[in-house]
N, C-alpha and C positions, 0 to 999 in steps of 0.2 A: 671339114670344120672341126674345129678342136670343140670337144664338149663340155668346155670348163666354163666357156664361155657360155653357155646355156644358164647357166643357173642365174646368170644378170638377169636373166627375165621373168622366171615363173618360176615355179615346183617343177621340179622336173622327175618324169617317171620315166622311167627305162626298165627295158627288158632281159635278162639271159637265156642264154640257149646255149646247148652243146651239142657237137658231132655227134653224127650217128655212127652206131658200132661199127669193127672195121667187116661185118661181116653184113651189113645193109649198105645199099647207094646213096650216094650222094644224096641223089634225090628226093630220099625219101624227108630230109629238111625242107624241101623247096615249098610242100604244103601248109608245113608250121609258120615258114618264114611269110606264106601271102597273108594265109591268116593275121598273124600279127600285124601286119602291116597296117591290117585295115583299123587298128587302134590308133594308129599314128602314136608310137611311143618315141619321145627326144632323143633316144638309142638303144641298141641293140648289143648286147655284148656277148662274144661264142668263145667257147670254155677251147682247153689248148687241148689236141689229138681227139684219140677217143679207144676205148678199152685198152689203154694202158700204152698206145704207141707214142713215140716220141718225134711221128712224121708230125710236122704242126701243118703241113699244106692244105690239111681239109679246113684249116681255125681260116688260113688266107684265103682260103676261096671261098668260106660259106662269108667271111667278114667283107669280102668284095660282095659277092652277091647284094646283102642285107644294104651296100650304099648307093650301088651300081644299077641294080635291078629295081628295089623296091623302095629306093630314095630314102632312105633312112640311116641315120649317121650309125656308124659302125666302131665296136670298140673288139681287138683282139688280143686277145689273154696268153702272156711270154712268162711259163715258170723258168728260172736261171739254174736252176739246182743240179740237171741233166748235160747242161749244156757246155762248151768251153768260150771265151772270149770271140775267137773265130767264127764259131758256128752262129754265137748271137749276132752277130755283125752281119751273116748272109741272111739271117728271118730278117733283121730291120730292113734292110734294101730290099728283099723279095715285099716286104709291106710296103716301101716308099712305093715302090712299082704298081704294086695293087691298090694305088691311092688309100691307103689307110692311114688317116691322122695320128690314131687313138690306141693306146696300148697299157691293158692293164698288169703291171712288173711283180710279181710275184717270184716269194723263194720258191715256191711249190712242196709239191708232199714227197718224201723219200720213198720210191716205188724198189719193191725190194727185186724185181725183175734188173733193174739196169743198175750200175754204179755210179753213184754221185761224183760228178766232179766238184772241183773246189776253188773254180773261179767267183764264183755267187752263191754263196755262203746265205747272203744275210739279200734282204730284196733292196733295201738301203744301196746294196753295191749295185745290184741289178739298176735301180734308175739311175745311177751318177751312170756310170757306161751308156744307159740309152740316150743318156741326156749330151752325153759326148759324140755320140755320133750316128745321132740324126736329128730334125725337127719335128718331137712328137708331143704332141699331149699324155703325159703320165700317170698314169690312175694307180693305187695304192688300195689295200687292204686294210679297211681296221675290227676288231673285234671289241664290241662293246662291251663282253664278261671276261676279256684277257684272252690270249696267245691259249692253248692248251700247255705251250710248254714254259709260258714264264709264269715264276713264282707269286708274281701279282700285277694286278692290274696298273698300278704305277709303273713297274719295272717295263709293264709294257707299253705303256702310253711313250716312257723316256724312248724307247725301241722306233716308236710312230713318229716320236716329234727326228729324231734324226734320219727317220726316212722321208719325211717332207721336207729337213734341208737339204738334203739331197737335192731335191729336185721336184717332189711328188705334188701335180695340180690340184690333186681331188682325189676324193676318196670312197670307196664305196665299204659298208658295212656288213660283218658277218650277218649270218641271220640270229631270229633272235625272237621271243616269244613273249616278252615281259618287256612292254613300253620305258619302265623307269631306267632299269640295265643302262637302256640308249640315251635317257635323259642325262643320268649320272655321268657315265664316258664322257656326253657331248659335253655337257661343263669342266667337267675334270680335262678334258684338250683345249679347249677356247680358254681357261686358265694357264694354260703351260704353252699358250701363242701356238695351235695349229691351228688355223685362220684360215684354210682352204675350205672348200666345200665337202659335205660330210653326207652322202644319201644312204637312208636305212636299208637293208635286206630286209626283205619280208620273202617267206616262203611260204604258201598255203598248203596245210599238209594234208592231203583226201586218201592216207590209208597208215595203219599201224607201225607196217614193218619198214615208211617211209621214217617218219619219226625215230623211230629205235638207231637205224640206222645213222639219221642227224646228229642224234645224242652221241653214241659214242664216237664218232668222228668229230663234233664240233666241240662238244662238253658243255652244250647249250642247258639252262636250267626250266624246268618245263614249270609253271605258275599254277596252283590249285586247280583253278577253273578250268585249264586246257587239259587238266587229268582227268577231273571228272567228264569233261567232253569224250575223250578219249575211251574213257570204262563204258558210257552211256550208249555211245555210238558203234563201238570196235565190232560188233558182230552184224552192223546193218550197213554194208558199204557205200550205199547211196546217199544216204545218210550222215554218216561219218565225211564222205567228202564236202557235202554239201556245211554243216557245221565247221570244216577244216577251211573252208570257204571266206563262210560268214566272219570266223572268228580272226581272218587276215584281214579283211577288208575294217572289223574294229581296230583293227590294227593300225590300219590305214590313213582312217579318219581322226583320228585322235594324234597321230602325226604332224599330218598337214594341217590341223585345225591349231597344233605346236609351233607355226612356219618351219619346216625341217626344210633342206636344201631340196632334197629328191628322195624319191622311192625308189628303190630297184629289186624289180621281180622278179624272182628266182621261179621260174614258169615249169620249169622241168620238158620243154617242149611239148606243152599243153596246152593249146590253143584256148580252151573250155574256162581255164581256171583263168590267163591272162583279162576273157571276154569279160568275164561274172564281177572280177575286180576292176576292171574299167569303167565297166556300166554305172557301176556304185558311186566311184568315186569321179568320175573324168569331169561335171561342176563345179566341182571342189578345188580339183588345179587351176580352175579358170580364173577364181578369185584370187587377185591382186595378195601380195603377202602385208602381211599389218606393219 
């Protein structure tokens, strides 16, 4: 099932997950993957390789699993940055094969282990090629405080608006710590005609060096109140997660009380954190949107 088509009906929440390292099994997802299940999240999306490899077969077999096994629609994440025209052309068939609809096209990040090829440059070319050959639902990227590497938020909205004529169905949101950020963006795109559906990131952060680490990889801006959370909390872990918690799920609620299209939970492979923000909110999606 394409997932774009989901949002005709409800709020939609969905889930991420990534491989496990190349130096754990398989299996050790398969416990994450039941857990979740028993949320019933409208999908499931798995991040591509894992510790830096560029085999994406574990992205196809855990994104089979997650439709196959535990009946839940599946979405598998294609960076192009790595790859040449050729090799992206045998992932999409090994996915048509693995019954997977769903595929979120990303440039990816330049991994200073491998050399970047220079067929997909930009993710805008990545989904005109996927959209060329095969039939997939196309999910996109957007960052509600800008690109880290365009000069402004404009420059990169124009960036977004030409990778949904591309091709791109839907889109899922960086993460993001500060409600307005997303408010701003979402008008500032629905003014410049991106018309698809737009589901927030939310990531609940339950320790320090999670955070630190967000920040300088996303250039995400952290809001008064989540610092002082942060200072109050940082040396009582139980605590700290529980407040990193709480302070998603206000997140949450003031979203969907917004009609936002979907949520998408950046879970970390956390069964505990997915349960805590379900239980909170999972009435809340049940209500019709205004």
């Amino acid at each position: 099932m394409r997932t774009d088509q989901l949002f005709k009906q409800k709020t939609v929440l969905s889930f991420e997950v990534f491989p496990p390292k190349k130096t754990s099994p398989l299996e050790t997802i398969s416990s994450t993957l039941r857990e979740l299940s028993y949320f019933k999240p409208d999908f499931i999306s798995v991040t591509y390789g894992a510790g830096g490899s560029l085999n994406g077969q574990t992205t196809i077999d855990i994104a089979h699993s997650v439709k196959h096994t535990y009946g839940i629609e599946s979405v598998a994440h294609l960076p192009g940055i790595n790859f040449g025209k050729s090799e992206i052309k045998k992932i999409l068939h090994d996915l048509q094969c693995a019954g997977i609809d769903n595929v979120l096209a990303l440039r990816g990040d330049i991994n200073p282990n491998f050399t970047p090829k220079n067929d997909f440059n930009y993710a805008s070319e990545l989904v005109s090629f996927i959209k060329e050959n095969g039939d997939f639902n196309v999910i996109g990227a957007c960052y509600p405080e800008g690109h880290l590497e365009a000069h402004t938020l404009k420059a990169d909205l124009i960036n977004l608006k030409e990778k949904v004529n591309a091709g791109t169905d839907q889109l899922i949101s960086q993460l993001f710590f500060d409600n307005d950020y997303f408010y701003t963006f979402l008008d500032k795109a629905r003014d410049m005609g991106i018309d698809v559906p737009i589901e927030a990131g939310i990531m609940p952060v339950t320790n320090k060096n999670q955070i630190e680490r967000m920040v300088s990889m996303c250039g995400v801006n952290l809001p008064k109140k989540f610092k002082q959370m942060m200072a109050k909390y940082e040396h009582h872990p139980d605590a700290f997660r529980d407040a990193g918690i709480a302070y998603a799920i206000d997140q949450v609620v003031d979203l969907v009380s917004q009609n936002v299209d979907g949520i998408h939970l950046y879970t970390m492979n956390n069964s505990y954190i997915a349960r805590r923000v379900n239980e909170a909110v999972a009435t809340l999606l049940k209500v019709p949107k205004v």
